[in-house]
C-alpha positions, 0 to 999 in steps of 0.5 A, spaced: 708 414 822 716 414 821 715 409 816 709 412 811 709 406 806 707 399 804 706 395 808 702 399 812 700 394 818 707 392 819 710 399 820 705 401 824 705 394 829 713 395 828 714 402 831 708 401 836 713 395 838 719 399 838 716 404 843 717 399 848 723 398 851 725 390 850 732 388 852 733 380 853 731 379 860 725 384 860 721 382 855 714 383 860 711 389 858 712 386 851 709 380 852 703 384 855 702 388 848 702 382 846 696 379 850 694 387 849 692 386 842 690 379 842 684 381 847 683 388 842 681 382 837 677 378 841 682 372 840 684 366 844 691 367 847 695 364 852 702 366 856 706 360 860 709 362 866 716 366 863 712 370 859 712 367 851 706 369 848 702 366 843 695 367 839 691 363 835 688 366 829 682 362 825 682 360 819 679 364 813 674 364 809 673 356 806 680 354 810 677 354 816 680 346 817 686 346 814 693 344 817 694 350 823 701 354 821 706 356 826 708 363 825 715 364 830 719 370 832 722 372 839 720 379 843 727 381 845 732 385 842 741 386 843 741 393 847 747 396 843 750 403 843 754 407 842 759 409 847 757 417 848 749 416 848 744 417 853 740 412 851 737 408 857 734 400 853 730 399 859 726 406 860 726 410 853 723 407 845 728 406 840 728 413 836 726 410 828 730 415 822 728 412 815 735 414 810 733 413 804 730 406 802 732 403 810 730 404 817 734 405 821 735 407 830 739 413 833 745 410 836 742 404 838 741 397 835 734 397 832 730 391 834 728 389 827 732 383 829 726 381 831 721 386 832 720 385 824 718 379 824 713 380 830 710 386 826 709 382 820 706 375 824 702 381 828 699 385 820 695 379 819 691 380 825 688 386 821 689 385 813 683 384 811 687 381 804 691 375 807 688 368 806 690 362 811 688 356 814 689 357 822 694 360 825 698 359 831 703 366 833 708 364 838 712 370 840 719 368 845 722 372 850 731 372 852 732 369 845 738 373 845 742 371 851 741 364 849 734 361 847 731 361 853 724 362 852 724 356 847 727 352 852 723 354 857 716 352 852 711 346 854 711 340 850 704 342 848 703 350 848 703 349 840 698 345 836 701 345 829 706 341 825 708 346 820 713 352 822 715 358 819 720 363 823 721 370 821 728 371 824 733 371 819 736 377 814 737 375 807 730 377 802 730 371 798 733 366 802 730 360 806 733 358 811 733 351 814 739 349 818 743 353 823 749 352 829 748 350 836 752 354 841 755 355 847 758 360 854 763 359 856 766 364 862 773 365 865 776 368 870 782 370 871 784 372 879 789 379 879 792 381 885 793 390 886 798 394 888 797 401 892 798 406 888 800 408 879 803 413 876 800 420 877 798 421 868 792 417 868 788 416 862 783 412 858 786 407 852 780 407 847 778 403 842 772 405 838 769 405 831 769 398 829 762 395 826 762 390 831 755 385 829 752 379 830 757 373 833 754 368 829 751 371 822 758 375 820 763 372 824 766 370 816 767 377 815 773 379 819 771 385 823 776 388 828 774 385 835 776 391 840 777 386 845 782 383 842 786 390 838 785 393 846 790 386 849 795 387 842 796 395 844 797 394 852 803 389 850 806 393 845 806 398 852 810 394 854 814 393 847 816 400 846 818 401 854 812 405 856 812 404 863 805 403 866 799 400 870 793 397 868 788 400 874 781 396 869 780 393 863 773 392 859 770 391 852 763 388 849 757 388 853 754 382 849 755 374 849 751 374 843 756 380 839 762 382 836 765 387 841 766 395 838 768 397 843 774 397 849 777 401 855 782 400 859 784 405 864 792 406 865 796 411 869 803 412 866 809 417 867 807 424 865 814 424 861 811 418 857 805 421 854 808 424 848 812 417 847 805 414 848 801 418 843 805 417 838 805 409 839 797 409 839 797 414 832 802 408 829 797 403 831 790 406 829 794 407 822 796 398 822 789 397 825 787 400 819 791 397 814 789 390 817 782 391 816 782 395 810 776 393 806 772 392 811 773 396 819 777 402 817 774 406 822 777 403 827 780 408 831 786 408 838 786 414 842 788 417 849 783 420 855 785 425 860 783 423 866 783 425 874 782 418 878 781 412 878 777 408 882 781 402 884 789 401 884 793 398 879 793 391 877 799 388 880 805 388 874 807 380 875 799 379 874 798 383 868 802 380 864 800 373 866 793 377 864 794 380 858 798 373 855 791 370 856 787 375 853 791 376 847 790 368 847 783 368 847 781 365 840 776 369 836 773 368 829 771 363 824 775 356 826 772 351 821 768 351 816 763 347 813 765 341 808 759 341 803 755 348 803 761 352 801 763 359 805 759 356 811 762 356 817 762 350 821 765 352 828 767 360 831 768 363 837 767 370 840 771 374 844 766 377 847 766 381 854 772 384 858 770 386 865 774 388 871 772 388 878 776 389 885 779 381 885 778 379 878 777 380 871 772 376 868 772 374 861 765 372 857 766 368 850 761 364 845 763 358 841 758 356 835 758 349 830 754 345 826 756 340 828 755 338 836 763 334 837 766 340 835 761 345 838 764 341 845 771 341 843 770 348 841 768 350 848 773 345 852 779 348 849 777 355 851 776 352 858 783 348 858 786 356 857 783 359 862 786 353 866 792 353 863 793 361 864 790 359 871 783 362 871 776 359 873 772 356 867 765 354 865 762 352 860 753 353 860 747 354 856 749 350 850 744 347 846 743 344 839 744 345 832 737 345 826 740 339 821 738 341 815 732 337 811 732 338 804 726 333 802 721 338 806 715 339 805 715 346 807 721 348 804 718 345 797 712 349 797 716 356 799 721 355 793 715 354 788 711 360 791 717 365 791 719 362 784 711 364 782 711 371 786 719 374 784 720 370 778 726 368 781 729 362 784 729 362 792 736 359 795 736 355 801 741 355 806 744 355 813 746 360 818 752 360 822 747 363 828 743 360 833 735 360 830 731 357 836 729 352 830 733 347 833 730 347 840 723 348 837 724 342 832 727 337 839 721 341 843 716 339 838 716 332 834 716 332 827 715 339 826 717 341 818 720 348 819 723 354 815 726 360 817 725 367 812 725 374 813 728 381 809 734 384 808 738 387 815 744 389 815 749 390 821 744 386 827 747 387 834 750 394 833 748 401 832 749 400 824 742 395 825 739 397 819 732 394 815 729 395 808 723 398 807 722 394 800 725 388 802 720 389 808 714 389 802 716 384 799 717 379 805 711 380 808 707 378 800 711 372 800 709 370 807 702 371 805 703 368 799 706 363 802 700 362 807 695 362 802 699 356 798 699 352 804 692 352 805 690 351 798 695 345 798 692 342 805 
């Protein structure tokens, strides 16, 4: 095992799952372990027709009758890397490194988001210690691209009326409230002309942190999109004739963009004039994200060809105009939980075909009119810049319930075990709570987990104590429940 610590069960669940390939949209062989493991322990397990899994775990020994509990989590990871590996999210497993007290992946994203909760429902299948009454362990598949696998439950798939989802990443933290989103896509149309100039090159913006579009939107981290659109304008600025032949950046809806390329072609005697500018602009980028993405980094690629002609001049400016217009980053913030973010937007994705660039942005609110309007006003600028727009997949918010039953007892159960006060709180990112609370009436939820860093980028990192410490407090947390029936 990479992992040769406490918890044991959870480690070894974890790295068997990381050993599966598990982007969003091909969770199968995922869902197959699941059921896998569920008829190893001659348990009752049932899979709907999208493939979310769930077991049914009984009570033991003298909570046999006991109010059942769902355990919740979701089966597919975001499939990040970094630009120059070879990792292919659809055939290899993540390659696992521990550094100090973390673990952590090889260039990719790791899959903690949400392989560790799953791994610390499925421990309990084993743990000879853990006391509980029943239990029921759903395990959801496409989260990461929009709740879809909550959406797609049946209103009778679970019995129970308590919830406890293990899909957040702060120790000491239970949550109870979390935004709604939505897509939005644009766009824009873009006419070609024959031939470029003979220097050919690619512009690249790399070694952002990028992150998770909703839990460290506050932060303020460089989005490559948006730093790739202010460069091509100063092209234009400083005089540097070019053309634009592709542009393209991010690949997840759900992610800040580390990364952006545009292929150029420009005159041979430019290229000195051209280095220059992208030196000077590394150098404000990083004073302008000081503290927090001073890693950022602007250089120039020769290259041989290009696959497409270039982007006609009058299309391009019309082109970058739009990009550089497209907002990203907090909008509101919330007006009674100080330092929550009430409504963002994410610029997303960039792509360029033969016809079209296509633009993929997300907004999120806690609020439903704002989380509407945000969306709308993208939509009215694709229109104003004369590009396609569509909004789609938007789904709701979870409100937040002080007065929780569930709540109540997981904060007297985490001041018991840590000597310390357990904070509830809201998250900024999309839980499937929301729909899962819709789906089932009267469900009583909370959302817990260990401390991870940086979900949704290469940088993902989960801690190994932090992992020990959930999980005591989950069993704990089961057996009080139990007890309290």
């Amino acid at each position: 095992m990479v992992v040769n610590k406490e918890p044991v069960l959870v480690w070894r669940y974890f790295e068997e799952l990381s050993a599966i390939p598990r982007p969003s949209g091909h969770e199968k062989a995922a869902a197959d372990w699941i059921a896998k493991t569920a008829k190893e322990h001659g348990l009752p397990f049932k899979k709907d027709k999208v493939g979310n899994v769930m077991i049914s775990i009984p009570g033991t020994a003298s909570f046999e009758k006991a109010p059942a509990v769902v355990l919740q989590g979701h089966l597919d990871m975001v499939p990040e890397k970094n630009h120059d590996s070879k990792h292919d999210f659809l055939k290899d497993p993540i390659g696992l490194k521990v550094e100090g007290d973390w673990l952590k992946a090889r260039g990719t994203t790791l899959g903690a988001d949400n392989g560790i909760g799953v791994a610390m429902a499925l421990a309990l299948l084993d743990d000879k210690k853990a006391q509980h009454g029943p239990l029921e362990l759903l395990f959801t598949i496409d989260e990461e691209r929009g709740l879809k696998g909550a959406n797609s439950l049946s209103k009778d798939f679970v019995k129970g009326r308590r919830l406890i989802n293990v899909d957040t990443e702060e120790e000491g933290a239970i949550y109870i409230g979390c935004a709604g989103g939505v897509d939005t896509a644009l766009e824009f149309k873009v006419s070609r002309e024959k031939k470029g100039f003979s220097s050919i090159h690619t512009l690249m913006v790399t070694g952002l942190r990028g992150g998770h579009s909703g839990s460290e939107i506050h932060e303020g981290r460089g989005n490559a999109n948006q730093l790739l659109a202010r460069i091509l304008l100063e092209l234009e600025k400083h005089g540097i004739e070019y053309f634009l032949h592709e542009i393209s950046g991010g690949s997840k809806r759900n992610a800040i963009p580390r990364e952006a390329f545009a292929k150029i072609s420009v005159k041979p005697s430019s290229k000195d004039k051209l280095k220059k500018l992208l030196k000077k602009l590394t150098a404000e980028f990083r004073f302008e994200l000081r503290g927090i993405d001073e890693k950022v980094s602007v250089s120039l690629k020769d290259e041989k060809s290009v696959p497409v002609g270039p982007i006609s001049k009058k299309s391009r400016t019309r082109l970058l105009w739009f990009l550089s217009a497209i907002p990203h980053g907090p909008l509101a913030f919330d007006r009674e939980i100080p330092g929550l973010v009430e409504t963002s937007a994410n610029f997303a994705i960039v792509e360029t075909s033969a016809k079209s660039v296509k633009v993929h942005t997300s907004q999120r609110s806690s609020v439903w009119s704002k989380l509407q309007y945000a969306a709308e006003t993208v939509r009215n600028l694709g229109l104003v810049a004369g590009a396609k727009a569509e909004s789609s997949g938007m789904y709701h918010g979870w409100t937040p319930n002080l007065s929780s039953a569930l709540l109540l007892q997981a904060k007297k159960t985490y001041k018991r075990i840590s000597g310390k006060d357990a904070e509830d709180k809201a998250i900024h990112a999309g839980l499937e709570c929301g729909i899962l609370g819709e789906r089932y009436p009267g469900m009583d939820m909370i959302s817990m987990g260990p401390d991870i860093r940086n979900a949704h980028s290469p940088d993902e990192m989960v801690s190994i104590p932090s992992v020990e410490r959930t999980y005591l407090f989950l069993k704990e947390l089961l057996k009080d429940l139990a007890e309290a029936r």
